[in-house]
N, C-alpha and C positions, 0 to 999 in steps of 0.2 A: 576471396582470399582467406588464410588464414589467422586467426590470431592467436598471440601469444598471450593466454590465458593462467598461466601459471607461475612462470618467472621473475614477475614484478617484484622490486627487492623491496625491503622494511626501509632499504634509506630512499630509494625514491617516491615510495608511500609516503613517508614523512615530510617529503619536502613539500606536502600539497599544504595548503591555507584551508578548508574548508575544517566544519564542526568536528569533523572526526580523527582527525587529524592534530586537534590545536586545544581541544578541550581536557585533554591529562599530560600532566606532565610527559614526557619523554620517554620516560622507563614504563610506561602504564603501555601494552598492546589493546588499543581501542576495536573490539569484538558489538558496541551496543546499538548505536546510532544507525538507519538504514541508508548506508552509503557502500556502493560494490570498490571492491581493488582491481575494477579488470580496466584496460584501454579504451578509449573513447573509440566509436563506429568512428570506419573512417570516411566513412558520407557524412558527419556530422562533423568532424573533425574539417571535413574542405568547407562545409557550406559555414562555418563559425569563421574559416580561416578567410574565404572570400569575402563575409561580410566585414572582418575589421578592415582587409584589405583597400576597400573600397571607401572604409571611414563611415560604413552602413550600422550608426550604433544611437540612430534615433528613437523616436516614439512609432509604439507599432501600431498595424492597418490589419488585424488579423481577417477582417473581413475579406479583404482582399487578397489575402495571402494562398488563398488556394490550401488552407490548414484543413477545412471542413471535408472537402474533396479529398484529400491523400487521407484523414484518418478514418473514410469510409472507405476506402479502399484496403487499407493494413485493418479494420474490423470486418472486413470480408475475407481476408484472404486466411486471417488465422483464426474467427472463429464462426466464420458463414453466418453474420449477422448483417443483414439491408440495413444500411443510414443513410435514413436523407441526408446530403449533406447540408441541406436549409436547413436542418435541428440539430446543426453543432455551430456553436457557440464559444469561443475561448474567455480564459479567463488567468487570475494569477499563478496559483493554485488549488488543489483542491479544499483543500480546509478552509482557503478564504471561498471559494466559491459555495460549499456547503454553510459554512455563514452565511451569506448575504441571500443563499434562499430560506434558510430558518426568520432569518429577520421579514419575508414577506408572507412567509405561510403560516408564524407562530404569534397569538398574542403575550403580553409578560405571564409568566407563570405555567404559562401551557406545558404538558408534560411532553417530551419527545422519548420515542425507545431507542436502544440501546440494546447491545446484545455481550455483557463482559465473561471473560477478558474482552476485551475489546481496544485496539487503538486509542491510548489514553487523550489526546487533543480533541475528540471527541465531548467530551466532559467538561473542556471549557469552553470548547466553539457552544456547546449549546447555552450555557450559562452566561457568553458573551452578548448570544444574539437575542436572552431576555426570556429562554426556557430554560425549564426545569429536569433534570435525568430523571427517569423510571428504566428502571432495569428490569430485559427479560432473557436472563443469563444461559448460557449456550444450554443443549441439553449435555447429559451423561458422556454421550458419544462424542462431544463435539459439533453437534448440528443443531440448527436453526431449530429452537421449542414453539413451536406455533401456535398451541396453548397457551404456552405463557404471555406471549405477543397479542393472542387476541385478547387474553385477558387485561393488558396495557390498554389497547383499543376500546373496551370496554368501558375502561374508567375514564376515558377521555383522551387521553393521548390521540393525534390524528398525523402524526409525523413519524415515520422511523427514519434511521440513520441505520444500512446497510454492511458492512465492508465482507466484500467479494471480490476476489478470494481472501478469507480472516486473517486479520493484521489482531496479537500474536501468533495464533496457533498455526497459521498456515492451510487450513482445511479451505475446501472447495464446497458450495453450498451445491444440492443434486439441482436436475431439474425438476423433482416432482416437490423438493425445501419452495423454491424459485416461484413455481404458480401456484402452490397453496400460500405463498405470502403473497402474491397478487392477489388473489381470491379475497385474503383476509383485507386488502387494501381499499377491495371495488367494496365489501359490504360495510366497511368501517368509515367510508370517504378519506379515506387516510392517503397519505403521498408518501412513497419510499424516495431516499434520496441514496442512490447506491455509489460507495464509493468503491471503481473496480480499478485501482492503481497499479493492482499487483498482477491484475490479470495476465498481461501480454509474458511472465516469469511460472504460467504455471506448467508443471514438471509434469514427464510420461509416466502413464498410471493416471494422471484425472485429465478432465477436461473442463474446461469455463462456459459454464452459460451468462452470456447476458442478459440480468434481468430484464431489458426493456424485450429479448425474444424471448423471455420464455412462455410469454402465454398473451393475449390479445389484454387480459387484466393488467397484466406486469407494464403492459407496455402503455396503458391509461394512465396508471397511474405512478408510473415511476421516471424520475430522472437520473441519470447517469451522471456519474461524476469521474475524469480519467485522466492520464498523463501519460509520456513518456519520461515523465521524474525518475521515475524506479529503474524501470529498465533500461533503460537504457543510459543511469547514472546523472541525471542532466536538474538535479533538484534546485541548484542555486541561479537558474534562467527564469524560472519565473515563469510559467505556460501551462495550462490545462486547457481538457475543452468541458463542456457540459452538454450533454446530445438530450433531449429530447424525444418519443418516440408516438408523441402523438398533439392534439390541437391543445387539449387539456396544457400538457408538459410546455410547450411552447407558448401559451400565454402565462404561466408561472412565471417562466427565464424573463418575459417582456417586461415583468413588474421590476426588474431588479436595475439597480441603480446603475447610472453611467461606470462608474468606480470598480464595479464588480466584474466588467469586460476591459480590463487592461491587463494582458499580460504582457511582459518584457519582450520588448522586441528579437533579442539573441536568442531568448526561449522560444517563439515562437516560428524563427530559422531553424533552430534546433529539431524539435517536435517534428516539424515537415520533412527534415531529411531520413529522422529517424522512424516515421511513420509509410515515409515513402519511398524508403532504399536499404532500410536498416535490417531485415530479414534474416543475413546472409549471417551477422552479425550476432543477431539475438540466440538464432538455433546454437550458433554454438555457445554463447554466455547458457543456453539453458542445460544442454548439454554438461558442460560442466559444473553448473549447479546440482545438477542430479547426482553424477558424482560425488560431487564434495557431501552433495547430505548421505551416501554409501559411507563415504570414507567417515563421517559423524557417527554414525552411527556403528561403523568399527569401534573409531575410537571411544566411543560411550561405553560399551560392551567391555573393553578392556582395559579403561583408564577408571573409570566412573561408573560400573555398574549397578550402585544405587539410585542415578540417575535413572525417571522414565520420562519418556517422551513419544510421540506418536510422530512418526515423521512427516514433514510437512507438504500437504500434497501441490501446493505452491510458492515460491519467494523463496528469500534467503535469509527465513529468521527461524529460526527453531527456541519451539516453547520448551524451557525442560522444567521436569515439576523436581525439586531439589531439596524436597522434605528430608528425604532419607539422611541428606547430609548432616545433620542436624545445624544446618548453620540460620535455625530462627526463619522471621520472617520473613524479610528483608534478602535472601541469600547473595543478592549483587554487591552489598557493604562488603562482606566478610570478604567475598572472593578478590574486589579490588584491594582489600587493602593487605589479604595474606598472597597473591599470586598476579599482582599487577596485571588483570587484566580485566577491561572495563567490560561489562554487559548492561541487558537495560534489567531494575527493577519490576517483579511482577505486580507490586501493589499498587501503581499508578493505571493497572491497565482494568481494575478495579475488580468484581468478586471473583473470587475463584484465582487471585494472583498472588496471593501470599505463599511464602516456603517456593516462589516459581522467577525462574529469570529469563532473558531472551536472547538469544546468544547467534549474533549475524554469522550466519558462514559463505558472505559471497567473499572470498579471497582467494588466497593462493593455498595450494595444497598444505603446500610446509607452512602458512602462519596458523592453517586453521590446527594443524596439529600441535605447533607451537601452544596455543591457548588454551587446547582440552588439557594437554600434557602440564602446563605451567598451574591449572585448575588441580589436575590430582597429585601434583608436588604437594601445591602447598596445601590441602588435602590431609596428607600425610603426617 
């Protein structure tokens, strides 16, 4: 079927309850928070509607749910990756589940890397779980400094924290990024914990490798960390899984507490539908995200062209660097409070995020123009 990916009004966006929706006032167009404006799949829309239907709104059995089997099947089919389905795992979501394995692989103080910009909740899951940040900050290009990483490793750090494809920038890490940070992993004993939430969103022109294939290293020592949250819109259900890709990664996941495998049982109806029928669905949300970063990147060119930015080769967040603007560090204040319209701040996603904001463009054509355009009024 078709969907209608474009027509979704401001007032029926409005009426939703979630964070993005409810966190500014009224007059504020919320562009910051990662949450899409498009229509729920409608495999996931029946399996949500059968289970209230039936009064199915208990405690979940993800064991048994057959989650393991349908997300090795949607990770074969969209990136020809083999998952046992015995080394997936659910959980609540990702941040909590990269938690509670920091808490069995890190003692207090231990250094963990980090790669900023980077996904700011990072920074405090690892400070939650009793480690310490060390930063080995993107390279020039935007990719993975493997030097600077091994130089982490060296000092002691034996954890990194992954995100693939990169939560802000959008970039896709290669395959030959992927198995030289395996490499670095087998000789440092170190465990990557990769979070790839954004993956099943990434756009024509790259491709995703899963670190656990990219190389026999990657897949010793790395765990996966994933959702249908992103893509498929479903963040407030509560469902990740965590796969595994070897005996190593699987007695890690076994150390972890009963707590850390609960996710919500709607979520993990959810997840299954969208993992297991959602296809039809997703190509075209991507398809139209590719789009909309065209149509960004017009309007940058002609609204904003002090504005740089590298378009993002996955997801629907676009990094832009907004030095030019002269609006200081911070450029997400100014912008909220001279053109009502909310982005996320770059200096929470740590170096390299000042003078930078993050600007969601999963929406409708007209708000995302609405927002560039309401940026270079008040600009003006």
């Amino acid at each position: 079927m078709r969907y209608d990916l474009e027509s979704t009004s401001l007032e029926q966006l409005r009426s939703r309850e979630s964070v993005k929706w409810t966190a500014y006032p009224p007059d504020v167009l919320p562009a910051f928070v990662a949450e899409m404006d498009f229509p729920l799949a409608e495999p996931v829309k029946r399996a949500l509607g059968a289970a209230i239907e039936r009064g199915d709104t208990g405690y979940s059995n993800a064991p048994a749910s057959g989650l393991g089997d349908t997300f090795a099947g949607f990770a074969s089919r969209r990136w020809g990756w083999a998952v046992d389905p015995a080394q997936v795992s659910a959980t609540s979501d990702v941040v909590h589940g990269l938690t509670a394995l920091l808490r069995v692989l890190i003692e207090p103080g231990d250094g963990v890397v980090v790669n900023p910009p980077v996904y700011y909740p990072f920074f405090s899951l690892i400070e939650e779980a009793g480690g310490r940040v060390v930063e080995a900050p993107l390279g020039p290009d935007g990719g993975l400094d493997l030097d600077a990483i091994e130089a982490r490793f060296r000092e002691g750090a034996r954890v990194m924290l992954l995100c693939s494809p990169q939560n802000p920038t959008g970039s896709v890490p290669s395959p030959a990024e992927l198995t030289g940070l395996g490499e670095l992993a087998a000789t440092h004993g170190a465990v990557i914990l990769s979070d790839e939430i954004h993956a099943p969103l990434t756009l024509p022109g790259a491709a995703h490798t899963p670190f656990l294939a990219a190389s026999p290293a990657a897949a010793e020592h790395g765990i996966c960390l994933t959702s249908a949250s992103k893509a498929f819109n479903l963040a407030g259900l509560g469902c990740a899984v965590i796969v595994t890709g070897s005996e190593r990664g699987r007695e890690i996941v076994s150390r972890l507490p009963p707590s850390a495998h609960h996710p919500g049982h709607l979520g993990v109806i959810a997840a299954r539908a969208a993992f297991g029928e959602g296809d039809e669905w997703l190509d075209q949300v991507v398809d139209r995200l590719d789009r909309n970063r065209e149509l960004l990147g017009d309007l940058l060119a002609a609204e904003l062209p002090e504005v740089r930015w590298n378009p993002p080769q996955a997801g629907y967040l676009a990094w832009l660097d907004c030095r030019e603007l002269g609006l200081g560090l911070d450029p997400a204040a100014l912008i909220l409070e001279r053109s009502k319209v909310a982005t996320s701040g770059g200096q929470p996603f740590g170096s390299g995020g000042a003078g930078h904001c993050r600007l969601n463009f999963g929406t409708t054509p007209g708000l995302l123009e609405q927002a560039v355009r309401a940026i270079a009024a008040a600009r003006r």
